[in-house]
N, C-alpha and C positions, 0 to 999 in steps of 0.2 A: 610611709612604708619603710624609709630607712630609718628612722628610729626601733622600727618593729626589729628589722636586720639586727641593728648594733647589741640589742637586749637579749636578743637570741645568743647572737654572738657569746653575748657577756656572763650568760646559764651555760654556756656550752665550756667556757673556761671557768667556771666557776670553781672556787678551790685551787685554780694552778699555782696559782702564786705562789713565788715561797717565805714564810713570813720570815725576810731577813731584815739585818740593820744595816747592810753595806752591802752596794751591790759592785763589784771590780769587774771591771771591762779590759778589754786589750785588742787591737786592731786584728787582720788576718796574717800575722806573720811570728816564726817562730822567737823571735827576741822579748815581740811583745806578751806571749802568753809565757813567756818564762819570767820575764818582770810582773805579769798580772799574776802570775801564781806564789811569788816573793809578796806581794802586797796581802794576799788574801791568808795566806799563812801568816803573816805577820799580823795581821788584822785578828783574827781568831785566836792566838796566842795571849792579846789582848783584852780576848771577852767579847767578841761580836762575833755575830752569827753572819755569815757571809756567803752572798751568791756569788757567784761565776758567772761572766757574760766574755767570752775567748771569742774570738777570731769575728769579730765586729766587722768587717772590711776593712777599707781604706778609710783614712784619715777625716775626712767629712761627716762617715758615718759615727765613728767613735765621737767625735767633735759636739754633731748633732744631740747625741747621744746623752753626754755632758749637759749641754747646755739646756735639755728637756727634762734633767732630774731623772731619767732612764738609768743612769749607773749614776755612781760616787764618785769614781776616782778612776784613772787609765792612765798609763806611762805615756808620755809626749814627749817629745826634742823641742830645746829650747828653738832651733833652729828654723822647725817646719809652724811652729806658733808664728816666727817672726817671716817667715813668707807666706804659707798657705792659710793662716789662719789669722793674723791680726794686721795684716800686711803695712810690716813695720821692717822691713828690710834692713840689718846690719843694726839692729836694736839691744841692748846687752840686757840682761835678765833681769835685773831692776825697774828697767822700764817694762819690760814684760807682764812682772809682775800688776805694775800700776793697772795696766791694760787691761791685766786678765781679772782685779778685782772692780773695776768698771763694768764690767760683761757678765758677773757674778760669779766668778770663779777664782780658782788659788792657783799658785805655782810653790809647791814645798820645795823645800831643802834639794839640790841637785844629787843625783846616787853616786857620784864619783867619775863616770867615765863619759866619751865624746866620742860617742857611735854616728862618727860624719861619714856623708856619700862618699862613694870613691866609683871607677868603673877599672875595672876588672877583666883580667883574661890567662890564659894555660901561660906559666911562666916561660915556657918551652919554647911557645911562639914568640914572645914578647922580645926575647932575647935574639931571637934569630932572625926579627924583622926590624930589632934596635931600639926597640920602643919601650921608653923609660918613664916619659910624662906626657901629659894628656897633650901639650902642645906638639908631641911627636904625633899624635894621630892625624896631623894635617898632612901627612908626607905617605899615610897611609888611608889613600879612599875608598880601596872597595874591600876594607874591612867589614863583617856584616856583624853589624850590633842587632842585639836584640835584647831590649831595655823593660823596664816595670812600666806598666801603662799608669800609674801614678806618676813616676818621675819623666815622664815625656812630658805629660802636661804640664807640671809644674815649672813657674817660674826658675825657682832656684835647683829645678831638674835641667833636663836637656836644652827646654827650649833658650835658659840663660845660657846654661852651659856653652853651645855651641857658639851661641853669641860670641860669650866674653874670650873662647877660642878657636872662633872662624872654622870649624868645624866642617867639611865635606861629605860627610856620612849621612843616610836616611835611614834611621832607626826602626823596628818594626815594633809592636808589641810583644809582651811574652809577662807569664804569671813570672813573679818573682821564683817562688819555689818550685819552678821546672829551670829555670834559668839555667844554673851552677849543670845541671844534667845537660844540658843542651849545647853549654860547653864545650864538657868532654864525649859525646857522642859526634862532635863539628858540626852542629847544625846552624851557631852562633859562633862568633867569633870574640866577642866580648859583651858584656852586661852590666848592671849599675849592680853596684855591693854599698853592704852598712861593712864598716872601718871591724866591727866586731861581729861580723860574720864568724864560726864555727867552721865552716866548709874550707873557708880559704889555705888553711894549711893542709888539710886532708886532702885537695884535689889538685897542692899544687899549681894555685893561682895568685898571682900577682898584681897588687894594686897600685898603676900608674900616679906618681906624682904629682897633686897639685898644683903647679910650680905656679900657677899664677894666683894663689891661694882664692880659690875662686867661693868654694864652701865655707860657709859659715860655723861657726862650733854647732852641733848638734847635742848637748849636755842633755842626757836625760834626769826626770822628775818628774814626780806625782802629781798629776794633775787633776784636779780634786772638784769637786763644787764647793762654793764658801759656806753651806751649813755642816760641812763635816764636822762632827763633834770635835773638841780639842781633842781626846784621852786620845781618836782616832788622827789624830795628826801627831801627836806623840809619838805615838808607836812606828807610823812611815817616818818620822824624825831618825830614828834608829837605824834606818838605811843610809844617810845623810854620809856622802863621802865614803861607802864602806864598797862597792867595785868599783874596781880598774878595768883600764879596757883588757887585761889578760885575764880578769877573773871570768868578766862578760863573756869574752871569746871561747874561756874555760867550757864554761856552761853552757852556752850554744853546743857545743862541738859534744860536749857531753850527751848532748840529747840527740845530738843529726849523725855523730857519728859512733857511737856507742850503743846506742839506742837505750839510753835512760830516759824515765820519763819524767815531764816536767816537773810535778810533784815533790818526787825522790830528790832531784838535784835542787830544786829549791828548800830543800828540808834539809837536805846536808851542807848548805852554805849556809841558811839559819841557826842554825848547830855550829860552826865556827866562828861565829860573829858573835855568840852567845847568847843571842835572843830566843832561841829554843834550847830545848835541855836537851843536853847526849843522852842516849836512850829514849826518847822520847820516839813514838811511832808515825806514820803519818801514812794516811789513806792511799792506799794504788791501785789505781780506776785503769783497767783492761778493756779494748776497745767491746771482745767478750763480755764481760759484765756490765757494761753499757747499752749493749747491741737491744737487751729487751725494752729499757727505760724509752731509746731512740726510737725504735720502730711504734711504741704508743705512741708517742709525741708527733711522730710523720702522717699516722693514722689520724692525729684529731686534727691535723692541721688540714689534712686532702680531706677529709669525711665531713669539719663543718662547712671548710669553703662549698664544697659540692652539696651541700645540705642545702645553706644559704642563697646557692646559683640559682639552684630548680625552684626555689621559694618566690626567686623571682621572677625569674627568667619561662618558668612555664607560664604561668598567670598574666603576667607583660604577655606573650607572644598570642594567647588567645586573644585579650584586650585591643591587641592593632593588626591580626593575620588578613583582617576583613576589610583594612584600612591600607591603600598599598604606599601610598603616602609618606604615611607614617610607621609601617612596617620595613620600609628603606630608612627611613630614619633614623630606627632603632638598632636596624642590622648594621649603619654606617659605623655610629658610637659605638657599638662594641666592635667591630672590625677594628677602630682605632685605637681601641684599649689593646687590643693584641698587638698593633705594632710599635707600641713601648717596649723596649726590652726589658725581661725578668730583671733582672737584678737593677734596671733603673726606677722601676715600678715598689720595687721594694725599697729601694731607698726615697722615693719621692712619698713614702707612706712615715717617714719619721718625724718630722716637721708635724705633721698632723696624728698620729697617734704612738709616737717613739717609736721604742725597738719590741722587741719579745713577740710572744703568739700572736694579739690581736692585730698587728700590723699586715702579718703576714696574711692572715686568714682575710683581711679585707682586699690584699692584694690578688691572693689566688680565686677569691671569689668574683673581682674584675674580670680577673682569664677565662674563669669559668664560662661568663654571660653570653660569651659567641658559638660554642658550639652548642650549647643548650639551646641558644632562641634560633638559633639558624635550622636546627633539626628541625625544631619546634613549629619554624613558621612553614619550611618547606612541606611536612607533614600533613599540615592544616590546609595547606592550598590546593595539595595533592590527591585529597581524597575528592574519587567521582560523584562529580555534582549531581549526575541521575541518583545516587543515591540515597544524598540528601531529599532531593524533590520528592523521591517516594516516602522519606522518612516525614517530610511535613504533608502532603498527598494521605500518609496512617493517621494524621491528626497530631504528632509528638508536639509539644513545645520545645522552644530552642535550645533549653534545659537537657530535656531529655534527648532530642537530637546530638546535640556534644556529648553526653550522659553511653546513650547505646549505640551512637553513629558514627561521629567522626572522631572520638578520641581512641577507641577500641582499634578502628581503623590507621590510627597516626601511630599508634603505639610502635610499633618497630623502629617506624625514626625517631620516637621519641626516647624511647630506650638508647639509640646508638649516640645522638645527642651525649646524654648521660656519660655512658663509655667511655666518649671520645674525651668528655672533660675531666672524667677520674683519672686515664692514663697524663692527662698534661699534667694536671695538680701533682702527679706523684713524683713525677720529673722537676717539674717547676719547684716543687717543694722544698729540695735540698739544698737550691740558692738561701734558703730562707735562715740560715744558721748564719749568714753574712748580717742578719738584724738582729741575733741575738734566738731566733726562734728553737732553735735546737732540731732534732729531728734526724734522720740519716745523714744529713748535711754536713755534722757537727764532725764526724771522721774525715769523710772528704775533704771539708778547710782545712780539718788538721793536719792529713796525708800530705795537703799541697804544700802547705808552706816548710813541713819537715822531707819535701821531696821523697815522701812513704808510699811506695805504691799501695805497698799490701792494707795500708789503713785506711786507701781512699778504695781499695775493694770493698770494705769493712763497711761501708757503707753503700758504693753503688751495686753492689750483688742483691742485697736485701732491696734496695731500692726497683732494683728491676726484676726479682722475685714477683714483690707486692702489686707492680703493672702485670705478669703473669696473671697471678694469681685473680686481678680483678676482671681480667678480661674473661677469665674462665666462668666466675660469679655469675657478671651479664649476661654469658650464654647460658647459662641455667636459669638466669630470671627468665630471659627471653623462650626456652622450651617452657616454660612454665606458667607463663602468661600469656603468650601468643598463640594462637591454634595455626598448625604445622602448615597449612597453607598461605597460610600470611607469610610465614618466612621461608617461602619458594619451594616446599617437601608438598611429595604426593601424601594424600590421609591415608595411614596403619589404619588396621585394630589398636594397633600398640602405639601410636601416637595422635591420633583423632583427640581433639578437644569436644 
C-alpha cells in the first residue's frame, strides 16, 4: 500500500521540479537570505540556472539539507560548524575544513566579516542600570531575557553562556524576529543578537561586552557540498574577503529598515564589487506577484496530503471498524502521530526524504490519518444494527450491505472526517516553507524574520480565506450528497432528496 501512496504522491508532483543546476538555501533568518540571495546572483551571473530554497529553519535543517544533496550551498558560521555541527569546540577553519571534506562537504573562502553572538538590550536601560558586559548581568537577576529557541539550546548559546558567567536569569523562548519588537514594546528585557544585526542602531540597542571573550569567531562562508562544480566555486571565490561587518550591517538594515528587498540590495552590492554590470537589472518578486504562484503550491500540498489520507485511511477503517481490537490500535498510532508537533514532524521527514514538496506532503498526510479514521470508524459503528439485520433479513450481500446501507448512512461523519482534516492541512501547511516546501508559508518566514507584519498577513489572510472557503465547499458537498434528514433538517419540496 505505501508504495502505491508514494507513486501517487510522485504523479501528483510530477513536473514540479525545477530543472536547475544549483540549488541555494539559507536558514530562517534575515542575514541568511540576504547571503543566499548574494550567492544565487552570483551564481547566475556565472551561467547557472539557480533554485532558491530561503528560510530553511534552524540550523539542523539547512545542515540536513546539505548533507542529503537537497540544496548546494548555504551560508554557515565557522563558529556554529565548530559547536553545533562538528562538535569541535574552539577549532580554527583549517581544521574545519578537514572535518567538513570528511563528511562530504566544503568550507569556501570566508566573506569577510564575524557576525558573533552578542545579547543585547535598549541602550537607555543598560546605561541607567550600569550594565556594560555580560558579567554585569550577575548584579541584575530579574532581568527578563527572552532568547532564540536555537540559542538556549545550544552549547555555545546560553546554556554555556550562563555557565562560563554564572548567570542568574531564566530565559524564556521567543522567535528571533519578534525579539528586537518585543524590546521596545517592554515585554523583554534583553535578547541574543548576530554582532551584524541591521536593527541594532535603528532601535537604539546595545550590545553588552564580552569581556570574558566567551564567543568564538563566527566568520561566515559558503558552505557547499564537495561536488560543486569548480566554474561554481569560482564565482562564490569572488565574494572571498569582500563584506565587513559594516557592509553586513549595511545590508541588513537596508532591508529591516528601509524596506528594500533582498534582491535589490543584493544586486546593488554586486554592482560595486564589480561582479555584476551597472545597469544591469535584476528581478523584484512583490509578496503581490507571488501571492498566485503561493496559493497553487498550498493547494497541492493540503489537496494531495488529503487525497492520500482518505486513500488510506477510509479503506484502513472499514478493514478493522468490525475488529475493536485492532480498530483501537489503529486510532492509538494515528492519535500519536498527532502528538508530534508540526514542525518536528517536518523536520523528522528530511533525513528520509529531504526538503521541498514530497516531505511535507508525506508529513501532512500523517496529520491527516486521525480525523479521517476516527470519523471513519465512529460512523461505522454508529450505524443502527436493526438496520443492517433487515438489510441481510432483504437477502443483500456484505458488498451491497456497505454499498446501499451503511456507507450512505456513515456519510455525514464521514464527510466531516474529511473537513476536519482539510482545515488542519491548510494551517499545518505553512509550517511547511521551514523544509523548503513553499506555499503561503513562504511570507510568513519572511515576515517573521524581517519583523514584517504586513508580509506575514500576505500570507495568513489567504491562508485562512482558503480554510473559509473549504468549509463552505463541504457544506455544499454535504447538501448535495446527503438527504436533508440525515443532516438534522425537516424534508422541503425544495430540499427532499
Amino acid at each position: 500500500m505505501m508504495r502505491w501512496i508514494l507513486l501517487l504522491a510522485g504523479l501528483v508532483l510530477g513536473g514540479q521540479a525545477l530543472a536547475a543546476d544549483i540549488t541555494v538555501g539559507s536558514k530562517a533568518d534575515r542575514e541568511g537570505h540576504m547571503l543566499g540571495e548574494l550567492f544565487a546572483q552570483t551564481l547566475e551571473h556565472a551561467g547557472f540556472t539557480v533554485d532558491r530554497r530561503f528560510g530553511l529553519g534552524q540550523t539542523i535543517v539547512s545542515w540536513q539539507a546539505l548533507k542529503g544533496g537537497e540544496i548546494d550551498v548555504y551560508p554557515e558560521y565557522t563558529g556554529t560548524m565548530a559547536q553545533a555541527l562538528f562538535d569541535m569546540p574552539g577549532a580554527d577553519i583549517e581544521t574545519l575544513r578537514r572535518e567538513a571534506e570528511r563528511r562530504g562537504v566544503r568550507i569556501l573562502k570566508p566573506l569577510g566579516f564575524n557576525n558573533t553572538y552578542a545579547l543585547t538590550m535598549k541602550a537607555s536601560e543598560a546605561r541607567a542600570m550600569g550594565l556594560e558586559t555580560i558579567s554585569d548581568l550577575a548584579t541584575a537577576p530579574s532581568l527578563k531575557l527572552g532568547l532564540s529557541h536555537e540559542f538556549i539550546e545550544r552549547e555555545d548559546g546560553w546554556k554555556g553562556l550562563s555557565r562560563a558567567y554564572n548567570l542568574p536569569q531564566v530565559p524564556v523562548g521567543i522567535e528571533h524576529g519578534i525579539a528586537y519588537q518585543a524590546i521596545v514594546d517592554n515585554r523583554i528585557d534583553m535578547t541574543d543578537a548576530y554582532s551584524t544585526d541591521g536593527d541594532l542602531d535603528r532601535l537604539d540597542l546595545m550590545l553588552l561586552k564580552d569581556d570574558r571573550h566567551y564567543f568564538p569567531e563566527y566568520l561566515a562562508v559558503p558552505f557547499v557540498r564537495a561536488t560543486l562544480p569548480d566554474k561554481a566555486v569560482d564565482a562564490l571565490d569572488q565574494l572571498a574577503g569582500s563584506i565587513t561587518d559594516q557592509r553586513m550591517q549595511a545590508m541588513n538594515a537596508a532591508v529591516s529598515a528601509d524596506g528594500a528587498g533582498f534582491g535589490q540590495v543584493a544586486h546593488d552590492f554586486l554592482v560595486k564589487q564589480g561582479i555584476l554590470e551597472a545597469g544591469s537589472e535584476v528581478a523584484v518578486s512583490t509578496p503581490w506577484s507571488r501571492l498566485g504562484h503561493d496559493l497553487v503550491r498550498h493547494l497541492e500540498l493540503t489537496l494531495s496530503a488529503l487525497l492520500l489520507a482518505a486513500l488510506v485511511g477510509l479503506p484502513l477503517s472499514l478493514a478493522v471498524y468490525r475488529l475493536p481490537k485492532l480498530s483501537r490500535t489503529v486510532l492509538y498510532v494515528a492519535g500519536l502521530l498527532q502528538t508530534i508537533p508540526s514542525i518536528a514532524l517536518l523536520a523528522l521527514m528530511i533525513p528520509l526524504f529531504g526538503i521541498g514538496v514530497f516531505p511535507a506532503i508525506v508529513a501532512l498526510f500523517l496529520y491527516s490519518l486521525l480525523p479521517i479514521v476516527r470519523a471513519a470508524i465512529t460512523a461505522l459503528l454508529t450505524v443502527d444494527p436493526l438496520l443492517t439485520r433487515v438489510a441481510r433479513g432483504m437477502g443483500l450481500t456484505r458488498r451491497e450491505q456497505l454499498r446501499h446501507v451503511i456507507l450512505p448512512l456513515a456519510a455525514p461523519n464521514l464527510l466531516t472526517g474529511l473537513k476536519t482534516a482539510a482545515v488542519i492541512n491548510i494551517g499545518t501547511a505553512t509550517l511547511a516553507a521551514f523544509i523548503g516546501a513553499g506555499g503561503l508559508g513562504d511570507p510568513i518566514v519572511t515576515g517573521l524574520s524581517l519583523n514584517n507584519y504586513e508580509l506575514v498577513l500576505y500570507g495568513a489572510i489567504p491562508a485562512a480565506m482558503l480554510a473559509i472557503v473549504t468549509e463552505l465547499i463541504f457544506e455544499m458537498l454535504e447538501r448535495w450528497l446527503i438527504p436533508a434528514h440525515m443532516r438534522g433538517q425537516v424534508a422541503t419540496p425544495d430540499n427532499r432528496a
